[in-house]
C-alpha positions in Angstrom: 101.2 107.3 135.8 98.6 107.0 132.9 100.2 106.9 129.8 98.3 107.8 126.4 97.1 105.8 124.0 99.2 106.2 121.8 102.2 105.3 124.0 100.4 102.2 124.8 99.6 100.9 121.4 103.8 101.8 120.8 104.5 99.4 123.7 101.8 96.6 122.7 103.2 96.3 118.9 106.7 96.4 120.6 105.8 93.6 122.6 104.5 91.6 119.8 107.4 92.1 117.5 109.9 91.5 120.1 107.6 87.8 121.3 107.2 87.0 117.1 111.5 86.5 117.2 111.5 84.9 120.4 108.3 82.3 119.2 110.1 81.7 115.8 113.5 81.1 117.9 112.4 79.2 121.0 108.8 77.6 120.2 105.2 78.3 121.4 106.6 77.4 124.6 109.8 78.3 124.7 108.9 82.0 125.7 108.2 82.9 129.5 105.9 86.3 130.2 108.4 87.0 132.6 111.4 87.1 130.9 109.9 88.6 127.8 107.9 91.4 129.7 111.6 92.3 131.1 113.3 92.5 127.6 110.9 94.8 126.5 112.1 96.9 129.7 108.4 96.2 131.4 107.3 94.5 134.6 105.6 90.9 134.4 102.3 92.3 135.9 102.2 95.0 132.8 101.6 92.2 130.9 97.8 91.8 131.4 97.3 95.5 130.2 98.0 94.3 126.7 96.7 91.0 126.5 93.6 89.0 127.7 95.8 85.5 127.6 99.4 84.1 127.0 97.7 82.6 123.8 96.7 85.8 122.3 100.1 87.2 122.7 101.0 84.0 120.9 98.5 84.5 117.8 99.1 88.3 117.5 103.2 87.4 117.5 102.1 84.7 115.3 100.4 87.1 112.5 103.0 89.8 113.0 105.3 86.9 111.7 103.5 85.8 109.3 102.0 89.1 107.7 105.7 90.6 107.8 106.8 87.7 105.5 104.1 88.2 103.0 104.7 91.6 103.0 108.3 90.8 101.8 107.0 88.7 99.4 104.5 90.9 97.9 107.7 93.3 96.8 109.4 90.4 95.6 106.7 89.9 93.6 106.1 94.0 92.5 109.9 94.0 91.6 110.1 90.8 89.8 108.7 90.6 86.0 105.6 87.8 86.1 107.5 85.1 84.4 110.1 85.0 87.2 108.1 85.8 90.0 108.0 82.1 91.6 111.2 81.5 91.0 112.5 84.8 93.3 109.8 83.7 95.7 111.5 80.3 96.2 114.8 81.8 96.1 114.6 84.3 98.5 113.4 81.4 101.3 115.6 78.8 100.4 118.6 80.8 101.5 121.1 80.0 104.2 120.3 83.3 105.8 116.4 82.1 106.5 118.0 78.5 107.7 120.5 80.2 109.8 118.4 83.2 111.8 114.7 81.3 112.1 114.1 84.5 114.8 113.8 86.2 111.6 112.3 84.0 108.9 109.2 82.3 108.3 106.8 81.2 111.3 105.8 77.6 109.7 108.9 75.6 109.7 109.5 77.3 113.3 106.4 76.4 115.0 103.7 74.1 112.3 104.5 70.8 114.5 103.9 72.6 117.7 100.8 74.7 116.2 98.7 71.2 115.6 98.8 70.6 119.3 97.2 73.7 120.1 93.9 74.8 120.7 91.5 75.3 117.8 91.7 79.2 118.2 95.3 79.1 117.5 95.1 76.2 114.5 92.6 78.8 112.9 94.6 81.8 113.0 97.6 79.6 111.7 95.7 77.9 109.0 94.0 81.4 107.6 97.6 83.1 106.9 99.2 80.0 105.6 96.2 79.6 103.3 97.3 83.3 102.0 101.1 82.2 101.4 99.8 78.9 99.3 97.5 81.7 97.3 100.2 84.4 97.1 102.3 81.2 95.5 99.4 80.0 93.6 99.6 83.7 91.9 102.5 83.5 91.0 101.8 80.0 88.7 100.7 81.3 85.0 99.3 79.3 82.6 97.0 77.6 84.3 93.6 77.2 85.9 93.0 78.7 89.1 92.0 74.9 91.3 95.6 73.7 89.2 97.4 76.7 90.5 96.3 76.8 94.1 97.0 72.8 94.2 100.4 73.1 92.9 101.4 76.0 95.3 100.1 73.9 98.2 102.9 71.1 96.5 105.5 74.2 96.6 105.1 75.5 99.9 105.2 71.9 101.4 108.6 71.3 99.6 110.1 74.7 100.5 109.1 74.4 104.4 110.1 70.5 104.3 113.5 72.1 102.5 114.1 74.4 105.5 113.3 72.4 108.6 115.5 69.5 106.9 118.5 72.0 106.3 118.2 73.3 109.5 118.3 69.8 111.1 121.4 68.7 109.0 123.4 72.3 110.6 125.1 74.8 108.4 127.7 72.3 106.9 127.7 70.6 102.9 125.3 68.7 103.9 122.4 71.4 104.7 123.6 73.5 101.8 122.5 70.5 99.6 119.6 69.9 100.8 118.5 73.9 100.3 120.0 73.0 96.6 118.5 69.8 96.3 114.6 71.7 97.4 115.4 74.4 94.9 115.5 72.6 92.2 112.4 69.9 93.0 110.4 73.2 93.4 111.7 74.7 90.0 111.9 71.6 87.9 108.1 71.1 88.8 107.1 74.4 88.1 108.7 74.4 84.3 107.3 71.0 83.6 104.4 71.6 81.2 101.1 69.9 82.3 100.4 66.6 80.4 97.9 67.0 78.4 95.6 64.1 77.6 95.2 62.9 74.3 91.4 62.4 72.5 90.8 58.7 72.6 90.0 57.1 69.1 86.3 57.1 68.2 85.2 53.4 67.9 83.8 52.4 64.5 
């Protein structure tokens, strides 16, 4: 039976939505063809129709991930005024929500260890959408210079991700709930501290 095109793309982007949970739950390589093909209600050999290689069904789950989680954040973002923008950012990832359902949060703290032992295809595709979260951060930093922003939101996103993975290792106890508490407030405490600025040394007479 040939199916139209427009069934197929259906059954490609439900494929790749249903392989992003699975990658964020399981791992690069915690997600057989097989077994995925046959939640998807499809045969194993199907699978070839779609994709070229298991690793571009990883980088297209990968980007679905990754683009559905700046798409949340760029509402954040639209529904937050500009002066509280980073601070809804942080505290919509820093929940126990994200730490608790990793099928359904963000792709880094899932998968960045297993990503840098990939091949160099992957590592690209990884590095180019985390490089738009660290800008869609660095936005969000006012007052001041662009190279200041973009470094300090590379600072944030580090702590935030750390914050997760951490919390998530620690369980769902006290003890993770602090540590989500305890990344909150490095992350805003660093963003509200005002920039030194250097003072004009004494002309010498």
């Amino acid at each position: 039976m040939r199916y139209s095109k427009e069934h197929k793309a259906e059954t490609h982007e439900r494929i790749v939505k249903q392989a992003s949970v699975r990658l964020r739950e399981r791992g690069a390589h915690g997600i057989g063809v097989a077994d995925l093909m046959k939640e998807v209600g499809l045969t194993h050999g199907g699978f070839y129709a779609h994709f070229d290689s298991r690793e571009a069904l990883v980088i297209e789950a990968f980007n679905y991930a990754m683009d559905r989680g700046n798409e949340r954040w760029r509402k954040i973002a639209e529904d937050t005024p500009p002066e509280k923008r980073l601070a809804a950012l942080v505290d919509s990832y820093l929940t126990t929500t994200h730490r608790d359902d990793p099928g359904r949060g963000c792709a880094v703290p899932s998968l960045g260890a297993e990503i840098a032992r990939e091949s160099p295809k992957t590592r690209k595709a990884f590095a180019a959408k985390l490089e738009r979260m660290i800008d869609m951060i660095a936005g969000q930093i006012l007052d001041v210079p662009p190279r200041t922003a973009r470094k300090q939101a590379m600072a944030t996103l580090a702590t935030m991700m750390g914050t997760v993975v951490m919390a998530r290792i620690a369980g769902n106890g006290e003890f993770s709930d602090e540590i989500l508490a305890a990344g909150r407030d490095a992350v805003l405490s660093r963003a509200a501290a005002k920039p030194a600025v250097k003072k004009a040394r004494p002309k010498a007479h």
